[in-house]
C-alpha positions, -999 to 999 in steps of 0.1 A, spaced: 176 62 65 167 85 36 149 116 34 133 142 12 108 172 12 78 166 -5 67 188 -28 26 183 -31 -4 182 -57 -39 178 -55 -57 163 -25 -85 135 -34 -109 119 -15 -120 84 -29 -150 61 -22 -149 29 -37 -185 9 -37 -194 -25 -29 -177 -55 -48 -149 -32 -62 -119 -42 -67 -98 -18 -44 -62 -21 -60 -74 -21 -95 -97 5 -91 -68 30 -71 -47 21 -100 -73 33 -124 -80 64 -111 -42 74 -111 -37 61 -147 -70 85 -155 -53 114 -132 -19 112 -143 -7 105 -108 25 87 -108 31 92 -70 11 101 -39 8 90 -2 -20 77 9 -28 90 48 -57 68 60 -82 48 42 -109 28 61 -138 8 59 -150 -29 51 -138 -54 25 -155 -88 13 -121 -106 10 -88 -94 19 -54 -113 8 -25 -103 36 9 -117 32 8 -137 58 27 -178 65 6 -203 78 35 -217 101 65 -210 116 89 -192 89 120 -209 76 141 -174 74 123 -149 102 150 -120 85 136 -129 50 105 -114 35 74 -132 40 62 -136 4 28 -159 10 -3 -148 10 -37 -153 38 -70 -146 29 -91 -132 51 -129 -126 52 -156 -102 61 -132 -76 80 -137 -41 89 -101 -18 79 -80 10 84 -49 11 66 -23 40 50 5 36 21 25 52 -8 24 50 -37 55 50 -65 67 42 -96 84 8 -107 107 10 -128 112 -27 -133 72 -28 -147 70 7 -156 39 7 -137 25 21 -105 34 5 -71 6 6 -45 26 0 -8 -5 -4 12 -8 -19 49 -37 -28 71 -50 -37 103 -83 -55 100 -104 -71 122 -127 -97 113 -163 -99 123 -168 -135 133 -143 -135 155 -150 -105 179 -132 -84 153 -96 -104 157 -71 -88 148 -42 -90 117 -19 -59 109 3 -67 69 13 -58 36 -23 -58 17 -16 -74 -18 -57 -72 -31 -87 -63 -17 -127 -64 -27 -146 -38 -8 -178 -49 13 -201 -18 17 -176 9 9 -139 21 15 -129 59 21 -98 68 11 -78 98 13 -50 107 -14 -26 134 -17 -2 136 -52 32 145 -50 47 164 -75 85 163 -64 110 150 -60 102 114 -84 97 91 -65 108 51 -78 102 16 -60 129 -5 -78 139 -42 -60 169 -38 -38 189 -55 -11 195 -97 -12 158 -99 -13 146 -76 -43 124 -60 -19 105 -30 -39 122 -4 -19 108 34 -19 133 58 -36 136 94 -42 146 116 -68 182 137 -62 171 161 -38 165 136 -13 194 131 18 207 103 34 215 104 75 244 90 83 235 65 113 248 77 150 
């Protein structure tokens, strides 16, 4: 496990409208804010379509990562995430998970890794910047799994 003290910015609260395009337009907004890292506590409300990684079937490797994608429609969502720097694409790295539950189905339930998302009605977001230490999402491990990372303050425990 790794750890770090956070050292944090300014708090924002987002609402995205109908039909946008909720990754791009997070992205956006940090590119126009300068924020290169932030967590994200909660964010909720509906989206239009929703893709999920997500298998159809049984998986081949259940220790690998699951790299397919599901789409979903017409759910209502709650979800949370950080947010990092790549240095592989020198870009920002949304992590973002949901549980949604879709409305034809008597809200059903999914819980993933949300990879897009086009909001239905609206989406409520809170974000909170963090100034320090840097934090990075290079690929590590025999997967290249984009893997959170902090700057050198942060501590590693040693496992008991």
């Amino acid at each position: 496990m790794r750890s770090t003290e956070l050292t944090m910015g300014r708090s924002f609260a987002l609402a995205f409208d109908d039909g946008d395009d909720l990754v791009k337009e997070l992205t956006r907004f940090c590119t126009a804010q300068r924020i290169r890292q932030a967590i994200i506590p909660m964010f909720l409300g509906g989206f239009r379509r929703v893709g999920l990684v997500g298998a159809a079937g049984p998986l081949k490797n259940p220790e690998a990562p699951v790299w397919e994608e599901t789409v979903l429609t017409t759910v209502e969502a709650v979800g949370a995430g950080t947010l990092a720097w790549s240095p592989e694409t020198d870009s920002l790295a949304p992590h973002l998970h949901v549980a949604v539950g879709r409305k034809d189905l008597e809200a059903a339930g999914s819980v993933s890794h949300l990879l897009w998302a086009e909001v239905q009605f609206i989406q409520e977001m809170a974000l909170q910047e963090v100034i320090s230490p840097v934090m990075e999402r290079p690929k590590c491990g025999p997967y290249d799994v984009p893997t959170l990372s902090f700057g050198p303050s942060s501590s590693r425990i040693a496992p008991s």
